[in-house]
C-alpha positions, 0 to 999 in steps of 0.5 A: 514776250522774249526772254531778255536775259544774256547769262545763265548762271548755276551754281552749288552754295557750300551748305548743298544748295542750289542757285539758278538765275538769269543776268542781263548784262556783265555789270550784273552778273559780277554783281550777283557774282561778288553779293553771293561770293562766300555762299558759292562753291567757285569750282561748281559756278557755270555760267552760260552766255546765251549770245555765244554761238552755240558751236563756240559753247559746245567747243568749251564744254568738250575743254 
């Protein structure tokens, strides 16, 4: 069985808690994104899209 999820999503919650789950598509991840919004610390949320090339990741990583 394939993993059949597109984005990783991790994230630290402003009480120090720890989020990490898998979206299959964009409507989803916003969903998540907008459910878990006054839980979130914005600046810590890293989202990984798994269909990106992985070159084109790690240029955005060494941004």
């Amino acid at each position: 069985m394939g993993n059949s999820s597109r984005f990783v999503i991790n994230a630290i919650g402003k009480g120090g808690e720890t989020y990490y789950t898998h979206c299959k598509n964009k409507q989803e991840l916003h969903q998540w994104i907008s459910e878990h919004k006054e839980k979130l610390s914005m600046n810590d949320l890293k989202i990984i899209d798994r269909s990106k090339n992985p070159i084109l990741r790690l240029l955005n990583i060494i941004k």
